[in-house]
C-alpha positions as CSV (number, residue, x, y, z in Angstrom):
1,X,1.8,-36.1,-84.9
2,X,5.1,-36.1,-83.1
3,X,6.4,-38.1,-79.8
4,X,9.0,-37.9,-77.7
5,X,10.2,-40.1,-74.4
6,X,12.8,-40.8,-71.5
7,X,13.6,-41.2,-68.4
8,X,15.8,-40.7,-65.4
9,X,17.0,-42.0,-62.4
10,X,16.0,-39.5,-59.6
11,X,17.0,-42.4,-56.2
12,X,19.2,-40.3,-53.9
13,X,22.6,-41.4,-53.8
14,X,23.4,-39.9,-50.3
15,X,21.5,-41.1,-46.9
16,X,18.4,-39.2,-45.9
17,X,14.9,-39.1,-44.4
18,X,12.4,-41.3,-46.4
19,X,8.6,-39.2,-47.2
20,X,5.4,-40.7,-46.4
21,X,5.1,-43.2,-43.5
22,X,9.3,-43.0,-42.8
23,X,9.4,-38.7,-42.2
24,X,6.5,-39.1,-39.6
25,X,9.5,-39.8,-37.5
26,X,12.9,-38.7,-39.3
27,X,13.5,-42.5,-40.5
28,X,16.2,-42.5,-42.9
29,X,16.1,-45.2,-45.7
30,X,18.1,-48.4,-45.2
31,X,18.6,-49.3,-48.4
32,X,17.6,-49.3,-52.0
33,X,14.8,-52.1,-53.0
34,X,14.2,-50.5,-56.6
35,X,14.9,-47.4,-58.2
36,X,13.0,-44.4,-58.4
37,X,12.4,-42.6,-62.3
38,X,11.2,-39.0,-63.0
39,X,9.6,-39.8,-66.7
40,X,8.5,-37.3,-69.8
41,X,6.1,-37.4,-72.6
42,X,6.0,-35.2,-75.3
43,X,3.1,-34.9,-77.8
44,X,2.8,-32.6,-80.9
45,X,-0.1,-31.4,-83.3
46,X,2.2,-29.4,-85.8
47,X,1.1,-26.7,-83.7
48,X,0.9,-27.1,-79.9
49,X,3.1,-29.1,-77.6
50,X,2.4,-31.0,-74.2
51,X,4.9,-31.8,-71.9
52,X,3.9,-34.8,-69.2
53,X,5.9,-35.3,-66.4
54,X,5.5,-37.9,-63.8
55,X,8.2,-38.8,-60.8
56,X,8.6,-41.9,-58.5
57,X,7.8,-39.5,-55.2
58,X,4.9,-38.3,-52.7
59,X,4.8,-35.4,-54.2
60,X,6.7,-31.8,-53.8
61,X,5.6,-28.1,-53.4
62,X,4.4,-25.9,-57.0
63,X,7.8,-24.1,-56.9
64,X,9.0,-27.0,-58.4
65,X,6.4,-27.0,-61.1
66,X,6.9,-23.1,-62.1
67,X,11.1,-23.9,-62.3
68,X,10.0,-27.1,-64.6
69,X,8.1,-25.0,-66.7
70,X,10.2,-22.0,-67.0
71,X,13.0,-24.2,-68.1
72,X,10.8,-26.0,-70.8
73,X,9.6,-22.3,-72.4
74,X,12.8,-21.2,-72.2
75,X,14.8,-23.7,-73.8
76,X,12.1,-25.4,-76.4
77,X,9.6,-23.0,-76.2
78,X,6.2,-25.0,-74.8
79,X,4.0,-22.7,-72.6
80,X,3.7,-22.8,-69.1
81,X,0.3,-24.4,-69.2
82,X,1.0,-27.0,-71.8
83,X,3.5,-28.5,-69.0
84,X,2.4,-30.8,-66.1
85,X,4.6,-32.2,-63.3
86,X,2.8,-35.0,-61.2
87,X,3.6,-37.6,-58.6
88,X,2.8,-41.3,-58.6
89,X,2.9,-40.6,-54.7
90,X,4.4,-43.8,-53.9
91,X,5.3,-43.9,-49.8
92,X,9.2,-45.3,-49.9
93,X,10.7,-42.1,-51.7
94,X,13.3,-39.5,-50.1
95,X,11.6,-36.4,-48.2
96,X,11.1,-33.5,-50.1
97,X,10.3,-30.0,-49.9
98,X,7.0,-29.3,-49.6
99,X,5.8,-31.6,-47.6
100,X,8.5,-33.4,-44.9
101,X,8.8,-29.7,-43.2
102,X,12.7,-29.9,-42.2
103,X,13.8,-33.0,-43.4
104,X,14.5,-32.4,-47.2
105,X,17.8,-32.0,-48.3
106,X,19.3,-28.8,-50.2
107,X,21.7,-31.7,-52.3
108,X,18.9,-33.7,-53.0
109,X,16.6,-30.7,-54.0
110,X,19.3,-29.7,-56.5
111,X,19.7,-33.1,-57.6
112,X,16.3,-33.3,-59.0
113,X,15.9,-30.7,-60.5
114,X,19.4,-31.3,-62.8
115,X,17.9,-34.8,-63.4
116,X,14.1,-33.3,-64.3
117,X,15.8,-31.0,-66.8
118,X,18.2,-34.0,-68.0
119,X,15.0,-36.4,-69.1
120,X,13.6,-33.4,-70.7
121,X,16.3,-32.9,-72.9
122,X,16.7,-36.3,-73.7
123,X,12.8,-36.2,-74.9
124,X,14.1,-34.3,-77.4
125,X,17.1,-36.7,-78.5
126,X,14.3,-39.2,-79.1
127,X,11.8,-37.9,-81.3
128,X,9.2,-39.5,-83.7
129,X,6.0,-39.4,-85.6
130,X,3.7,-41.7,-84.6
131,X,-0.5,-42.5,-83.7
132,X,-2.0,-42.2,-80.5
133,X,-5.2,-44.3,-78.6
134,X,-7.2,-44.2,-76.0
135,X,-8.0,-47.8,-73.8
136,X,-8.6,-49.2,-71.0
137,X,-9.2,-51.7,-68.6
138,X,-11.4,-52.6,-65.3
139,X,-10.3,-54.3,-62.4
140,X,-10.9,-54.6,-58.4
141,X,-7.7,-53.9,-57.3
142,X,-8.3,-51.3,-55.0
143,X,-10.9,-50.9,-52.3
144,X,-12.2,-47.3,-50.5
145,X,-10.9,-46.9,-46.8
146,X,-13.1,-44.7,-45.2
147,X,-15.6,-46.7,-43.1
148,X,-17.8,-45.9,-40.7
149,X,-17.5,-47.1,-37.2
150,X,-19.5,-46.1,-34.3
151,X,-20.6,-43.0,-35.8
152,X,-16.6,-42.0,-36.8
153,X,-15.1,-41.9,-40.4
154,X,-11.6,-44.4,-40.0
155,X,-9.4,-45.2,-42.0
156,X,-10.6,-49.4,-42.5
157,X,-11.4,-51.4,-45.8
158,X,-14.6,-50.6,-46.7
159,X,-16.1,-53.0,-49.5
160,X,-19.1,-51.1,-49.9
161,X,-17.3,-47.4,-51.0
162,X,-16.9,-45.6,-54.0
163,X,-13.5,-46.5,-56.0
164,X,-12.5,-45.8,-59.6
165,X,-11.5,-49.4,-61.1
166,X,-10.2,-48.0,-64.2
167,X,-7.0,-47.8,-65.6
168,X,-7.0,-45.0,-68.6
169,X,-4.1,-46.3,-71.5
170,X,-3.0,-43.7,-73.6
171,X,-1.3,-46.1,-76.4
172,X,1.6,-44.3,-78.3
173,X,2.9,-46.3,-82.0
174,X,5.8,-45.5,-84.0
175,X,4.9,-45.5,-87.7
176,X,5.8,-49.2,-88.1
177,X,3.0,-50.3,-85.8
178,X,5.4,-50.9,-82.8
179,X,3.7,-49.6,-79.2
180,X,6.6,-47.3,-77.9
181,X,5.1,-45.8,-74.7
182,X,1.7,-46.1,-73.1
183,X,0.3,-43.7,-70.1
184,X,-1.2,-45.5,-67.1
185,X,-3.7,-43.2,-65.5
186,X,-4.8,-45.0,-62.3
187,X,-6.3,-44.1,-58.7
188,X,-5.0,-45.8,-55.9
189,X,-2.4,-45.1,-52.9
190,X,0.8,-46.9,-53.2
191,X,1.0,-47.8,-49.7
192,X,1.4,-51.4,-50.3
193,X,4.7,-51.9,-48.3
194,X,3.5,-48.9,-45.9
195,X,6.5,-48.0,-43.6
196,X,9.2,-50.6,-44.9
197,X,12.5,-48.8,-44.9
198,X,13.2,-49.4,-48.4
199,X,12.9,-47.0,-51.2
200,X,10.6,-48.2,-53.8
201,X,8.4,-47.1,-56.4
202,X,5.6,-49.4,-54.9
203,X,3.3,-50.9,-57.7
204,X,3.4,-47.9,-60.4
205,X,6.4,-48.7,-60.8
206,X,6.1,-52.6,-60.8
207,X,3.9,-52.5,-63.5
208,X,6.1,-50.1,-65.5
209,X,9.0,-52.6,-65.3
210,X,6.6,-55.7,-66.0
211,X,5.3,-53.6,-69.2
212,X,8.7,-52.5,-70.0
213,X,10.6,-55.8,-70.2
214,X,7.3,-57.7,-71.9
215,X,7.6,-55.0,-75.0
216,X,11.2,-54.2,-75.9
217,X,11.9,-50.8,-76.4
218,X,8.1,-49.4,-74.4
219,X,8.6,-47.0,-72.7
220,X,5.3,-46.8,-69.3
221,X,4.6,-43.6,-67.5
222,X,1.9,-44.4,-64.5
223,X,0.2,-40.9,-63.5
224,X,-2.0,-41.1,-60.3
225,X,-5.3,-40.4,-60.5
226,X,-7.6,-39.8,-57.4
227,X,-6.8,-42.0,-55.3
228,X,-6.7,-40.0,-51.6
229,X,-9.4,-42.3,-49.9
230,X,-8.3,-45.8,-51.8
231,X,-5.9,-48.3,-51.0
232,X,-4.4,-51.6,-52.5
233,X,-7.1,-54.3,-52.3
234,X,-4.2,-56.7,-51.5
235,X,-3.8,-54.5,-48.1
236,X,-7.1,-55.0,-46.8
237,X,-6.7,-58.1,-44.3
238,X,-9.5,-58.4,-41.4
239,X,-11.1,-55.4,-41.4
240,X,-7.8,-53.5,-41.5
241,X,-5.0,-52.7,-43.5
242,X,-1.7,-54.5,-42.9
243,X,1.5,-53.6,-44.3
244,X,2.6,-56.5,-47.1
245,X,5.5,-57.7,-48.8
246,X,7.7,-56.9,-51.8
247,X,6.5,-60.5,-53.6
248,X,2.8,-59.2,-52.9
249,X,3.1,-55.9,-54.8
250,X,4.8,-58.2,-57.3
251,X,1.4,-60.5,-57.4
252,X,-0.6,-57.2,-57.8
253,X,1.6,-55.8,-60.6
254,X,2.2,-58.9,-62.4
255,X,-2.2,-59.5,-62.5
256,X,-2.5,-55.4,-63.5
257,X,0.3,-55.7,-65.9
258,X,-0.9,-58.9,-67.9
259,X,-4.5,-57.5,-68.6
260,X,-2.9,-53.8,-69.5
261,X,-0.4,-55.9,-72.0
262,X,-2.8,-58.2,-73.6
263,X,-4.9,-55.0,-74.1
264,X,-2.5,-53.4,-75.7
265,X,-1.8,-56.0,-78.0
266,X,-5.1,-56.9,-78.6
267,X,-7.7,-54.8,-77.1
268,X,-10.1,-52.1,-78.7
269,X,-8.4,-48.4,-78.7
270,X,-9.5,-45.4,-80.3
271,X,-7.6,-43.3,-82.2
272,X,-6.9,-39.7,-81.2
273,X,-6.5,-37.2,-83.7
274,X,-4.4,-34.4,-81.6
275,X,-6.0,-31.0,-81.1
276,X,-4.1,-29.7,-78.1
277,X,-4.8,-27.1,-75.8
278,X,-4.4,-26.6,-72.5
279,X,-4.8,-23.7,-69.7
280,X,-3.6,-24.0,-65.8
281,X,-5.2,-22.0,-63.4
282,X,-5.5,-21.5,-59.4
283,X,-8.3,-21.8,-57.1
284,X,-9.1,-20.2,-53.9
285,X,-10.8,-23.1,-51.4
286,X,-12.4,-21.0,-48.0
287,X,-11.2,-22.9,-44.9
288,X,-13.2,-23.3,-41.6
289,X,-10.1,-22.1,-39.2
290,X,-9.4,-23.7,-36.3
291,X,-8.9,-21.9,-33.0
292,X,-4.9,-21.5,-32.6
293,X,-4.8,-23.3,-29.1
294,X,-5.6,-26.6,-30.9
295,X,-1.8,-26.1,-32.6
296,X,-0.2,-24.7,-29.7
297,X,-2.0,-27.9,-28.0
298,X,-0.7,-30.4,-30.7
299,X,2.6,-28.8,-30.5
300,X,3.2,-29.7,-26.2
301,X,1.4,-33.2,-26.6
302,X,4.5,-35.1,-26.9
303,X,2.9,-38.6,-28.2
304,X,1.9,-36.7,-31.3
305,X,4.2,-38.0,-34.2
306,X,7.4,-35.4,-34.8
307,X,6.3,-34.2,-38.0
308,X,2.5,-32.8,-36.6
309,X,4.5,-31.5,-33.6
310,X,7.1,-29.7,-36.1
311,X,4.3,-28.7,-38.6
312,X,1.9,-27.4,-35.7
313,X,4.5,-25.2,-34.4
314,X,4.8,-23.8,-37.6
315,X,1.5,-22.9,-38.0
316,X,1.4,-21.3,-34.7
317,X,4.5,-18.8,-35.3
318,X,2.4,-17.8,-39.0
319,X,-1.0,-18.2,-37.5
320,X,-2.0,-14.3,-37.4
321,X,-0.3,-14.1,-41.2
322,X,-2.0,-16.6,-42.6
323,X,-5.0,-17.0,-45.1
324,X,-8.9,-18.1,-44.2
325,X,-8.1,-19.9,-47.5
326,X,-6.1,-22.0,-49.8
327,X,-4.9,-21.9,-53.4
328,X,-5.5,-25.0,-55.3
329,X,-3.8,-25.9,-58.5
330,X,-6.0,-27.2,-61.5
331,X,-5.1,-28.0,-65.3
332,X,-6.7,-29.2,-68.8
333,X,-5.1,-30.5,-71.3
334,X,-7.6,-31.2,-74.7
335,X,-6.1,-33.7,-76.4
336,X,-9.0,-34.0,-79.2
337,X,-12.7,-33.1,-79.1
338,X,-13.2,-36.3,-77.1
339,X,-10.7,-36.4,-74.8
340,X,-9.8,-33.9,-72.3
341,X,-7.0,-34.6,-69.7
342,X,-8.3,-33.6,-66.0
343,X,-5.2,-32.1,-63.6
344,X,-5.5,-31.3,-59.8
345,X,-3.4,-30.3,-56.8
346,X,-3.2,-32.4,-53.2
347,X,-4.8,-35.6,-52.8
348,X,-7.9,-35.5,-54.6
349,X,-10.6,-37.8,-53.5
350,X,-12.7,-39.8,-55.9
351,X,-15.8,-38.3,-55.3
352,X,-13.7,-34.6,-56.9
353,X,-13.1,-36.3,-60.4
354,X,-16.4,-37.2,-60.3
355,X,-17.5,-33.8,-59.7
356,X,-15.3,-32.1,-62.3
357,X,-16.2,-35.1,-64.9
358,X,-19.9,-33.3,-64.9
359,X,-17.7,-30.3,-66.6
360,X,-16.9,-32.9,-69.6
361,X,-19.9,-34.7,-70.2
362,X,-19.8,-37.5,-73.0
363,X,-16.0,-37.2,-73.2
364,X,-12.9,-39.4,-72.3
365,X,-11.7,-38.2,-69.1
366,X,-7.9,-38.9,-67.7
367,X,-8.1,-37.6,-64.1
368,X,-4.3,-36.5,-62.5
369,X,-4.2,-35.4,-59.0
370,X,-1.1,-35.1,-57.1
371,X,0.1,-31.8,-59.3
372,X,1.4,-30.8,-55.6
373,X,1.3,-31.4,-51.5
374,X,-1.6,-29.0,-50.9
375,X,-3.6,-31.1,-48.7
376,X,-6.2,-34.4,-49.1
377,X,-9.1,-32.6,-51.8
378,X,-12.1,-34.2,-50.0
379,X,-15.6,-33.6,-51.1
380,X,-18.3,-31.8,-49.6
381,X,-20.3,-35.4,-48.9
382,X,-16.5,-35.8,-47.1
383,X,-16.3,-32.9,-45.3
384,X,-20.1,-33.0,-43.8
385,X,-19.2,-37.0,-42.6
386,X,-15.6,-35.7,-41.5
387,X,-12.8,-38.1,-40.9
388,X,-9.4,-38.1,-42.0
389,X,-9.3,-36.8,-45.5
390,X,-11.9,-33.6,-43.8
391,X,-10.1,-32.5,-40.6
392,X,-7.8,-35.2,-39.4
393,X,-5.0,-34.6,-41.9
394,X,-5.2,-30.7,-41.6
395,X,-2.3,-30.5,-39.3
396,X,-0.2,-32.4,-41.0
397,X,-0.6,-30.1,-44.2
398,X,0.0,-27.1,-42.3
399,X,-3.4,-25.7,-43.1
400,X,-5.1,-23.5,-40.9
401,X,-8.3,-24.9,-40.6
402,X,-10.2,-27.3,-42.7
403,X,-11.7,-27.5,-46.0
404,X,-15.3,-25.8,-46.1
405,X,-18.2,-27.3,-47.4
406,X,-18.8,-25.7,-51.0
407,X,-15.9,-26.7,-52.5
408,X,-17.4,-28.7,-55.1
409,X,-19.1,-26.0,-56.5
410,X,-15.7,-24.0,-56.0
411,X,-13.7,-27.0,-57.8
412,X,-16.7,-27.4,-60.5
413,X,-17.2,-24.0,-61.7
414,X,-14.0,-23.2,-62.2
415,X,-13.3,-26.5,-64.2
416,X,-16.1,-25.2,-66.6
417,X,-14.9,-21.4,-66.9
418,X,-11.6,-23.4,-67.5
419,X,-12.9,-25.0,-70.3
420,X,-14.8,-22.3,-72.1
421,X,-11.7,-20.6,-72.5
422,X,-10.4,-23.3,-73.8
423,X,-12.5,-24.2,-76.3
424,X,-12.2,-22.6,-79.8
C-alpha cells in the first residue's frame, strides 16, 4: 500500500469579509490569529486510488469539488468518485462562494484553487509505502444544542441530547514503524471563539498543531463529521453558549490532543488491508415551500441580519424558477470489507449518520459531512420538532422551503443502492 501527504497555506493575504458569524454583517477580518491549511491524503491498493481533501473553511459550493476532481483525473488519473473535498467548517475563515452570497472575492476564489491544486501535486512529491489502522477514542467534549423551551426548539446546551463522542483515527506508518499522518474524523461545530474577528482554524486545527509538533514529521488532517446540532462543551456556560477565548480552545485541544497521541502511541488499532472503492452520487430531498411573501417580508424587515435580507431577495427574484426540491451530495469510499468511509453534503445532523450507519451494519464507519453549503441535513425526528436546523436556517441557505419529512428514508435508501453497486 502506497501514501502520499501535504499541505498548504490557503489564509488570504488581501483584506476581506470573514464567513460564518463575521459575513452575517460584511465584517472583514482584523487580523490573522493562526493560519488556515487546505490538506491531502492519498491512499493506494496497487489498483485504486483515493484522494482526501480537507480545508480550514465553512465550507464552499460543489463547483469547487467538480474543478478539484477534474484536475486530479486529468493530471494523475484518480476518478471523480475516488476524490473528496470537505470542510472542517471552522467560523473565522474568509467568505466564500457558495455560501456568503456577495461577499466572496474573485482573487481569493482563484487563489484557492492554485493552492488546492499546489498540495495536490506535492502529494505526489511525497510518496511512500506504508500500513494503515483504524482507532479511536471517546470523550465529552461536545454537548447537543437543541433544547426545548416552552414548547420551541433553541439553540441552548442541552446535556440530555444526542452527540457522537467519538473521534475516528485513521493511523498511517511508514515502513520503519514511524506514524506519518493520522485522519481525525470528529463531529462538532468549531464555533469556539464565535464572532472574534480573527481568522482561525478553531480547534481542528489546534489539535493538528498539538499532534504535529508532539510527532516530528506527522502530518494530521481533522475531517468534520456531523456535527450541525453540536457545539464545544467548553461553550456551554449557564444555560447558554458564550463566546470563549483563544487560551480556552487551547485547553480543549491540548486535553483532545493528549488522549489522540497517547493512543496513537500506545492504543489498540486495527489493521486495514486496502480494498478501495468508492462511488459519489446526488440525491433529490422534496422541500415543503414556503409562500414567497415570507421572502419578500424578510427582505423589507430591516432588523433582519444583511446576509438573510441579501439571500431573501435572491430567492424572491428566482422564486417562480426554482425547484420544490434539492440535490444533495453523498459519497462512499470502502476502504476494506470493514471499513467503509460515509460522505454527505450541508450540515448533517447526528441523528443522519446514524440513519445511514443502518446501511453498514457491523462495520467501521467514518462519517464526513460538510462535502458542500447545501443547507443544515436535519432528520425527520428534527423536522417534525422544528427549530433551527428544520426551518429557521432555510433562509439563510437560499432554499425555498424547508426540508420534508421522509428524508431519512430518501438519505437511507439511496446509501444502500449506493453500496450494492459498490460491492463486488
Amino acid at each position: 500500500m502506497k501514501f502520499g501527504m501535504a499541505r498548504d497555506l490557503i489564509t488570504p493575504d488581501i483584506a476581506m469579509t470573514m464567513s460564518g458569524y463575521g459575513s452575517f454583517y460584511g465584517n472583514t477580518y482584523q487580523g490573522v490569529h493562526d493560519d488556515l491549511y487546505v490538506k491531502a491524503l492519498w491512499m493506494n491498493d496497487g489498483k485504486q486510488s483515493v484522494l482526501l481533501i480537507t480545508l480550514d473553511l465553512l465550507f464552499h459550493d460543489t463547483e469547487l469539488t467538480r474543478s478539484i476532481q477534474q484536475y486530479a483525473q486529468e493530471r494523475y488519473s484518480i476518478a471523480p468518485d475516488n476524490v473528496i473535498l470537505s470542510y472542517t467548517h471552522t467560523h473565522s475563515g474568509p467568505a466564500v462562494r457558495g455560501y456568503d452570497l456577495g461577499q466572496h472575492s474573485d482573487y481569493y476564489e482563484a487563489f484557492l484553487l492554485e493552492r488546492i491544486k499546489s498540495c495536490i501535486n506535492r502529494v505526489f512529491h511525497n510518496t511512500f509505502s506504508g500500513t494503515l489502522s483504524y482507532g479511536s477514542v471517546e470523550g465529552e467534549w461536545n454537548i447537543n444544542r437543541r433544547l426545548k423551551v416552552d414548547g420551541q426548539f433553541e439553540n441552548r446546551p442541552n446535556p440530555e441530547g444526542i452527540t457522537d463522542n467519538t473521534v475516528h483515527m485513521l493511523k498511517i506508518t511508514d515502513e520503519a514503524g514511524q506514524p506519518r499522518g493520522v485522519l481525525l474524523n470528529y463531529a462538532c461545530h468549531p464555533v469556539t471563539i464565535r464572532d472574534t474577528p480573527y481568522l482561525s482554524t478553531d480547534f481542528p486545527g489546534r489539535i493538528g498543531q498539538l499532534l504535529e509538533a508532539r510527532l516530528f514529521g506527522l502530518t494530521s488532517l481533522f475531517f468534520q463529521g456531523a456535527g450541525g446540532n453540536s457545539r464545544p462543551m467548553v461553550t456551554a456556560s449557564h444555560g447558554d453558549f458564550i463566546t470563549c477565548t483563544f487560551d480556552e480552545i487551547d485547553a480543549m485541544s491540548t486535553v483532545m490532543a493528549n488522549k489522540i497521541a497517547h493512543a496513537l502511541g500506545f492504543g489498540i488499532f486495527e489493521p486495514i488491508e486496502l480494498q478501495l472503492a468508492a462511488r459519489q452520487f446526488e440525491m433529490a430531498i422534496p422541500l415543503e415551500p414556503f409562500a414567497k411573501e415570507v421572502f419578500e417580508e424578510a427582505v423589507a424587515n430591516e432588523s433582519n441580519i444583511p446576509l438573510i435580507r441579501t439571500t431573501a431577495a435572491q430567492v424572491v427574484e428566482h422564486y417562480d424558477q426554482m425547484a420544490d426540491h434539492m440535490m444533495l451530495q453523498g459519497g462512499i469510499i470502502r476502504l476494506s470489507e470493514q471499513v467503509y468511509i460515509a460522505a454527505l453534503g450541508g450540515e448533517p445532523c447526528v441523528e443522519v449518520k446514524l440513519n445511514i450507519a443502518q446501511a453498514f451494519p457491523d462495520k467501521k464507519l467514518l462519517f464526513i459531512g460538510y462535502m458542500d453549503s447545501t443547507a443544515y441535513i436535519p432528520s425527520d425526528k428534527i423536522v417534525e420538532e422544528g427549530g433551527y436546523e428544520a426551518e429557521g436556517s432555510v433562509i439563510e441557505y437560499g432554499l425555498k422551503g424547508k426540508i420534508a419529512v421522509g428524508i431519512d428514508r430518501v438519505i437511507l435508501d439511496a446509501f444502500r443502492k449506493q453500496l450494492d453497486l459498490l460491492e463486488p
